[in-house]
C-alpha positions in Angstrom: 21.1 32.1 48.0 17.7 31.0 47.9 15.6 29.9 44.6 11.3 30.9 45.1 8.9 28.2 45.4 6.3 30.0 43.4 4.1 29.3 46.7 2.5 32.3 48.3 -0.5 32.0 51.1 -3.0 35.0 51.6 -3.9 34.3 55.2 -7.1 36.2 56.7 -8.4 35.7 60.3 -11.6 37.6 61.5 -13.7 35.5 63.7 -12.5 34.8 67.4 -10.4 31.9 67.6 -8.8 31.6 64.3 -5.2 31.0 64.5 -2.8 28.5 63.4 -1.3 25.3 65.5 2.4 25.6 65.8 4.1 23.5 63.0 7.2 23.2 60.5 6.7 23.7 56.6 8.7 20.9 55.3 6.5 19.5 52.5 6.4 23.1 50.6 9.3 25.4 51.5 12.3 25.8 54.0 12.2 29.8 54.3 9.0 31.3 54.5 8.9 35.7 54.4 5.9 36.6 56.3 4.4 39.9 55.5 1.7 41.4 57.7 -0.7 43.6 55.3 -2.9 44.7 57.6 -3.6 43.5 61.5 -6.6 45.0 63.1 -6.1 44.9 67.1 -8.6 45.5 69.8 -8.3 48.1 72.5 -6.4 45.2 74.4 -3.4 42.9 73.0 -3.9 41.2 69.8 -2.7 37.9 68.8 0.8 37.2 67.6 2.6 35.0 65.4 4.9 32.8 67.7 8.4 31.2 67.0 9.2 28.1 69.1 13.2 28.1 68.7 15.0 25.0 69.7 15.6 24.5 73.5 14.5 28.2 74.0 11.3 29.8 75.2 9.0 30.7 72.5 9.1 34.0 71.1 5.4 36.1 70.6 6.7 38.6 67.7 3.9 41.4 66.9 4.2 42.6 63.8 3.2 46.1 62.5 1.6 46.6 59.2 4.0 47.0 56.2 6.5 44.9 58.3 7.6 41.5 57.3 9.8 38.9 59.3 12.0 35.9 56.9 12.0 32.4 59.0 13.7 29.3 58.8 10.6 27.7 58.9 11.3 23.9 57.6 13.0 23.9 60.8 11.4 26.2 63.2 8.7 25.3 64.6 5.5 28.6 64.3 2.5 29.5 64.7 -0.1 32.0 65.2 -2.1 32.7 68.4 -5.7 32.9 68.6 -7.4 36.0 67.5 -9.1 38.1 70.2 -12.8 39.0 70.1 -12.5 42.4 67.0 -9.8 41.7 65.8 -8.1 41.2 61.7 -5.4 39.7 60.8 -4.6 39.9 56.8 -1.2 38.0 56.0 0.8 37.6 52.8 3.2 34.2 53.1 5.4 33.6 50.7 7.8 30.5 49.9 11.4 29.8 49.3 14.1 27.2 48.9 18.0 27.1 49.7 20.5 26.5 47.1 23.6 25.1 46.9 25.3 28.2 45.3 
């Protein structure tokens, strides 16, 4: 059961480079649902938001607009690759705590 934080991000890339350094979100919220709104890619790969699991290899996952992913994210470490050269990324975050029901 979790309880929301009342903490939601609007995150919006569009100049080459943006991204976000891999990190934990201890201070604000333990499980964090990350929807992607709208994720413009060039005619190559675009970036990816990347989950560095504990003694495992980090994992690129690409998601599609509409699609969301729910992380464990006071504990797992994240973080969002660079942007390529034309390329969007539009991201709704939104923040929630455990409880102990």
């Amino acid at each position: 059961i979790v309880r929301p934080t009342g903490i939601a991000s609007f995150l919006f890339y569009d100049r080459e480079g943006q991204g976000i350094e891999p990190h934990i979100d201890t201070d604000v919220f333990a499980i964090n649902v990350i929807i992607m709104l709208e994720h413009k890619r060039p005619k190559t790969h675009g970036s990816a938001l990347v989950l560095f699991p504990p003694h495992k290899d980090p994992q690129r996952v690409e998601l599609a607009d509409g699609e969301m992913i729910v992380i464990f994210a006071g504990s797992v470490a994240h973080g969002r690759e660079p942007i390529k050269r034309d390329e969007t990324v539009s991201i709704l975050t939104i923040g929630f705590q455990p409880t102990d029901a």
